[in-house]
N, C-alpha and C positions, 0 to 999 in steps of 0.2 A: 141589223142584217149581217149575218156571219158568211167569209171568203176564206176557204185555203185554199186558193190559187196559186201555190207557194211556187218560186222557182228556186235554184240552186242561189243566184247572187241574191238576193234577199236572206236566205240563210246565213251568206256567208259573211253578209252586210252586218248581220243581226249578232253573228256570235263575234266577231270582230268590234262592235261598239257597247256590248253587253259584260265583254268580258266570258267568256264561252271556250273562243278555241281562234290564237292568232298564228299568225304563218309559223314558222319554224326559221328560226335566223332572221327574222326581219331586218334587223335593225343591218346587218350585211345585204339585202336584198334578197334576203331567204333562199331556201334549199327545196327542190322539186321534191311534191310529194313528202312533203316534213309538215306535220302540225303540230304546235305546242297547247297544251289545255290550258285557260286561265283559269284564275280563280272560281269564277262560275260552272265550268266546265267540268273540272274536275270534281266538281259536285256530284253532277247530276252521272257523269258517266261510273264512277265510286257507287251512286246509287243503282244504277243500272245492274253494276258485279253484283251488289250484296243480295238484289233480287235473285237473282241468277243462283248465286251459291246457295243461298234459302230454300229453290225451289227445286235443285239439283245432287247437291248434298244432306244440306239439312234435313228435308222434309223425304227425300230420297230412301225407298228403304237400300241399305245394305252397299251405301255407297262413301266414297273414299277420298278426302284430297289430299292430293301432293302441292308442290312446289320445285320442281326438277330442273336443276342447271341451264342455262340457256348454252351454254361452253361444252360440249359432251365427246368422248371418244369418237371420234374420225370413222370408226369401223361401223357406228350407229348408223351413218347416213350410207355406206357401203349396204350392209344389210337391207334396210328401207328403200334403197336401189338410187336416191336422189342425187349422189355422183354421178351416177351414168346415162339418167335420162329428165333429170328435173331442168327444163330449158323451154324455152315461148319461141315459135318463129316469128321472126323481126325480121321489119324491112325498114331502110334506110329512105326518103326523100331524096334526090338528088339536088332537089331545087333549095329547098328548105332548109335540108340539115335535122330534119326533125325522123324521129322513128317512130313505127307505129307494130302493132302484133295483127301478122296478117289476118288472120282468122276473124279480128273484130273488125278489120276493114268490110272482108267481105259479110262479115253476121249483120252489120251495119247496111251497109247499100243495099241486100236483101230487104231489112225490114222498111229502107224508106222507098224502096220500089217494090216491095210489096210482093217480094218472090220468095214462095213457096217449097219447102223440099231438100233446101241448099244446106247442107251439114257439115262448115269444118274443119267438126270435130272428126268426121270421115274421112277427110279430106289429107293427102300424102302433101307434100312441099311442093313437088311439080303441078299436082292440079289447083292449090290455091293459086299457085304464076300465072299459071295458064288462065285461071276465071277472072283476074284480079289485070290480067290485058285485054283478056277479051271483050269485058264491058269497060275497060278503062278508067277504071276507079281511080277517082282523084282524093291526092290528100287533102285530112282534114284539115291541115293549114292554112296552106298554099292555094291548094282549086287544082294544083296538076297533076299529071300523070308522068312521074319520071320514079320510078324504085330500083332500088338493088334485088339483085335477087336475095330471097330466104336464107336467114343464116341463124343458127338454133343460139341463142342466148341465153347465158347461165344465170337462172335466178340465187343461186346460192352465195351469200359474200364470205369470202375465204380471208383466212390471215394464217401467219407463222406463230408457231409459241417456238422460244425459246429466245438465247442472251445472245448468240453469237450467228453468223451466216450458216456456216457448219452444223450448224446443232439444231435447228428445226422441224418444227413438225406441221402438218398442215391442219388447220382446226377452221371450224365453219360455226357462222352465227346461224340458228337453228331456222329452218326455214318454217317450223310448223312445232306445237307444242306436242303432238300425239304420241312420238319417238320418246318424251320425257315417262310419260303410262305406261308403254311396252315393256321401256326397260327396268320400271320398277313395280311388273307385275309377281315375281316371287316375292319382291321384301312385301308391300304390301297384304299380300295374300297369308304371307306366313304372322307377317306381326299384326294381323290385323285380327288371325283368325276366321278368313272369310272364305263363305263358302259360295260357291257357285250356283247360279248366277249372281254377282256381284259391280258393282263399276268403281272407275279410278277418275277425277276428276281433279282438271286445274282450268288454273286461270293465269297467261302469261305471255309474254314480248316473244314475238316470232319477224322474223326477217326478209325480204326478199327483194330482188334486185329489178324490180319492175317500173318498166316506162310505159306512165300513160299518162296520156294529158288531161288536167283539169278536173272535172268531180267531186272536188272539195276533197274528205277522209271519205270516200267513195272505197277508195286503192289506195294502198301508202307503201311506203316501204316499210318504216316498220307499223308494226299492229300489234293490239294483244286480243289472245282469244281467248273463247270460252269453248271447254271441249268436256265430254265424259264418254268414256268408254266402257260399256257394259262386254264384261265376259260371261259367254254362257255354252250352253252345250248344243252341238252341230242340227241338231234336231227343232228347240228352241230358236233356233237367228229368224225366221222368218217374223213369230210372233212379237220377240220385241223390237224388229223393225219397222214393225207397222204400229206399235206400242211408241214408240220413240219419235216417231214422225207425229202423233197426236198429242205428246207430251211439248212436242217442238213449239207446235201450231198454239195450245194454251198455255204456252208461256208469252208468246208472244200477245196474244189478246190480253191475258192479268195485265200487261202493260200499258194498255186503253190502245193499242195500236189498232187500225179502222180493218174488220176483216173483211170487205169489200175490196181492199188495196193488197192482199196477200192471196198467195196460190202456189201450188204443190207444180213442180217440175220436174219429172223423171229424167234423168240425164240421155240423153241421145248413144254417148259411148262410154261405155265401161272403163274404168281403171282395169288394169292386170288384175288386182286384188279385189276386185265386187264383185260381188253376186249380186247386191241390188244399189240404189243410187238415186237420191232424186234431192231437189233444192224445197226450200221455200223463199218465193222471189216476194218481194214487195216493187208497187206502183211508186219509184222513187221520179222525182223531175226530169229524170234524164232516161225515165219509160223504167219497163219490167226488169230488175236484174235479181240476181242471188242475194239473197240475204243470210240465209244458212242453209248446210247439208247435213243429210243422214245417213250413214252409208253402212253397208253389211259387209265390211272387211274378210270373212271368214276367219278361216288359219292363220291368214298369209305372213301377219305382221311376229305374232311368235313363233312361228315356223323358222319363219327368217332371220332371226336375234338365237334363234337356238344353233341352225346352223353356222352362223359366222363368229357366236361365244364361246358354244361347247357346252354352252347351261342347259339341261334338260329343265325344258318349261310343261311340263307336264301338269296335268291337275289328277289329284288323285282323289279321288269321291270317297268322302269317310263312311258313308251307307254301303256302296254297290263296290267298290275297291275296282272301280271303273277309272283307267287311266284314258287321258287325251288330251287333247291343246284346243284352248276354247277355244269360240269365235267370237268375233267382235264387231259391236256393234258399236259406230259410233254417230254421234250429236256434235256438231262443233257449229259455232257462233263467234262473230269476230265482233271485238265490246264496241269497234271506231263505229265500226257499219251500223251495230246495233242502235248507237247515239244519233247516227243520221239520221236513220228510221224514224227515231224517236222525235227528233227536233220536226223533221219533214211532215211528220202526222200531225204533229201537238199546234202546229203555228197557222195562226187565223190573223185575218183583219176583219175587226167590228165595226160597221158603220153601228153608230150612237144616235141617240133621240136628238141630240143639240149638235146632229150632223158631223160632230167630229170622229176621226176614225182611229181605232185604240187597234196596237198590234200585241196579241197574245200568244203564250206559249200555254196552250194546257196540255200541260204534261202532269199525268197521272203522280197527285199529293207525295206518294211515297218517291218517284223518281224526284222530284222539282227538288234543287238546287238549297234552298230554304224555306224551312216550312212554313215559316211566318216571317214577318217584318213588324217591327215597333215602331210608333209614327209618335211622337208628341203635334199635337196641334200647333200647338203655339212653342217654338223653342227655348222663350225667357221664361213661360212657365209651368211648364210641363216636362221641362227634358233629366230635370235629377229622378221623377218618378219613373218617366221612359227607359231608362237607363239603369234602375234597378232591376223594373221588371224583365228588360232585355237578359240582364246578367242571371238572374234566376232561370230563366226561359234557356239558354247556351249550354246550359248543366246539363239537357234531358233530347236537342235535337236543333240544330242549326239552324240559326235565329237573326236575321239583318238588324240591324236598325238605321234609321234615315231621318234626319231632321233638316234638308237643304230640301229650299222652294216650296211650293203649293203643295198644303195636302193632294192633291187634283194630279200634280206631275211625279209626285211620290207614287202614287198608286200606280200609273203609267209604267213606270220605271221597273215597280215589282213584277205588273203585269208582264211586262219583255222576256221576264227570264223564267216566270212562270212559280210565282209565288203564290201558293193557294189564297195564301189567308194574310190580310193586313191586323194589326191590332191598334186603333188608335186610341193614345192617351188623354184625357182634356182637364176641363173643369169637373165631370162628374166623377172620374177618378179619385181626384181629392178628395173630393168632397162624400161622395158614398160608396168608392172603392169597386166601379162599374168599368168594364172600357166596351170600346166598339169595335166588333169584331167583323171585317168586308171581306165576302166569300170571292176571290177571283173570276168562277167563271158566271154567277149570278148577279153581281156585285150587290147584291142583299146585308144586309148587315144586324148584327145580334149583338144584343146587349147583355154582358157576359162579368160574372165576378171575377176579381183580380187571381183567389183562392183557386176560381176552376179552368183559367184558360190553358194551362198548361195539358190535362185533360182533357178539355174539348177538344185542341190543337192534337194533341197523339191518338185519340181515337180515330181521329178521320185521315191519317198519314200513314195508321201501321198497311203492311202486305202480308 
């Protein structure tokens, strides 16, 4: 009998003992909102990008990746406007000490009293005070109702470059990788030869100075996303907006992600720069939130690097000698969120025919961490054989091997992290050069030459 009843501390139980993803600074008592990847982890979430770029670039027509400074000219985020208005309203606890962003107090008490209409994203500083006393929303810490009033907090983390006090300049860790594609829409267009409609895609460490409690890599400070922005012509943005949002959706299903737990959210309030806007949320532990956005940018963003560089970002049409500044349409995906997704969907507990209860990760062959495991049976006589085939097997696609305890708690073990495929070595090995091969989510098993398991093992991993 199969449960994914998952919660959040189970997860976080599982990738902490697995090897997965442990605090950030532990061994100091860690730093809020910091996760470090272990060994495991950086597996599966490495596997995650490569899908991503495969299905975004590779396979993409007429698309492009960079790799863009995270460090960039100060006048970037001038243009892009996030000096002057990239900030959360915060309130203070008086009791607690703790801060919270009022908007999710009230989005919150809303949905667990079940009221209907309340937006806000609508919402001015004075009417969140006002609704946020008037039902006397108590913090989530504490249970009380004591706050400061609303005070706009800068997500952006600043520092000086230069040697001396004197000689400084103010420079920002990026809050968002999208600024890095705007502004290397000439180089690549011109070296690339590309003609419109075309996209610019990265994958990269983004920053922000956000407090919020608990959620595991839910929110972090820092992240790396996944983004691609298609330039195209003003005519054009609607169709591959709606093109972009179905490319979103099966991307996420190739991943085995359950589409019964995802759904399309149109944003409530526009950016300055949308014409259109919507999520796709996933059924995470902690209910419905955003898992990625789509958004119809228009002009806005080369409009605005043109006028604060003085580069004319023009696109000039070699058919129709048709000048304009595209629009943009873009896809972004953040890889932490994406892995939660991933883990929160993949993880089951199996009750067993002999009553005991196995926790599994199935996560789709191509994400899992390793694709097989090498098991010798017996450790005195099977593990020089194990141990070659291992090493053959490490040359073509990430391969464990494990010779501590019971075949029985071996398997166990691979299952947690979500190993498709076990290989075990024994006596018939030697003897007529066979192993056994144990499918994770069947636990069936095939008897397979030494010759073809490498083989068997990548046909059923590629994406």
């Amino acid at each position: 009998m199969e449960n994914n009843n998952v919660t959040m501390d189970k997860i976080v139980s599982l990738c902490k003992n697995r090897g997965i993803i442990f605090q950030g600074s532990e061994i100091y008592g860690g730093m809020g909102n910091t996760w470090d990847y272990g060994p495991v982890g950086v597996e599966i979430k490495n596997n995650i990008k490569r899908a991503w770029w495969k299905r975004f670039v590779q396979e993409n027509d007429n698309s492009f990746g960079v790799d863009a400074a995270i460090l960039m000219n100060s006048r970037v985020w001038e243009a892009s406007g996030h000096t002057t208005s990239f900030s959360d309203p915060k309130m203070d606890c008086k009791e607690c000490k703790t801060r919270h962003r009022a908007d999710n107090l009230i989005e919150n008490y809303c949905i667990k009293h079940k009221i209907d209409g309340v937006i806000p994203d609508k919402m001015t500083n004075e009417e969140m005070e006002k609704f946020i006393e008037e039902h006397k929303i108590a913090c989530p810490v504490c249970g009380k109702h004591n706050f400061t009033p609303i005070r706009q907090f800068k997500l952006m983390f600043e520092t000086s470059r230069g040697v001396t006090e004197d000689n400084t300049d103010k420079i920002y860790s990026r809050p968002e990788t999208a600024q890095g594609e705007f502004v290397n829409f000439l180089n690549v267009q011109r070296s690339m030869r590309a003609k419109v409609p075309f996209g610019i895609a990265q994958i990269g460490k983004a920053f922000r100075n956000e407090i919020t409690p608990g959620n595991f890599i839910f929110r972090t400070i820092e992240f790396e996303q996944m983004e691609h922005q298609l330039f195209c012509k003003e005519c054009d943005d609607e169709k591959f907006y709606n093109l972009y949002k179905q490319k979103a959706w099966d991307f996420l299903v190739s991943l085995g992600i359950d589409q019964t737990k995802l759904r399309f959210k149109d944003h409530d309030k526009l950016a300055h720069y949308a014409k259109n806007a919507c999520d796709i949320q996933y059924n995470f532990p902690i209910g419905w939130s955003e898992l990625n956005g789509i958004h119809n940018r228009t002009n806005y963003d080369l409009s605005r690097h043109q006028e604060f560089s003085g580069k004319n970002m023009m696109y000039l049409d070699p058919i129709t000698n048709e000048k304009y500044i595209p629009y943009v349409v873009e896809y972004s995906i953040g890889a932490d969120r994406l892995m939660l997704t991933v883990l929160c969907d993949a993880y089951r507990e199996e009750k067993l025919e002999d009553g005991e209860t196995r926790v599994v990760l199935k996560l789709a062959p191509f994400i899992a961490p390793y694709k097989a495991c090498v098991l010798p049976l017996m450790k005195k006589n099977h593990s020089q054989k194990a141990q070659e085939l291992h090493t053959m097997l490490a040359k073509y696609f990430m391969c464990d091997y494990d010779e501590s305890g019971s075949i029985g708690k071996r398997y166990r073990r691979q299952d947690e992290i979500g190993t498709p495929y076990c290989i075990t070595v024994d006596d018939d090995t030697l003897n007529n050069g066979t192993v056994t091969i144990r499918d994770r989510d069947t636990m069936k098993q095939d008897i397979v030459k030494i010759e073809d398991v490498k083989n068997y093992i990548q046909s059923r991993c590629e994406y």
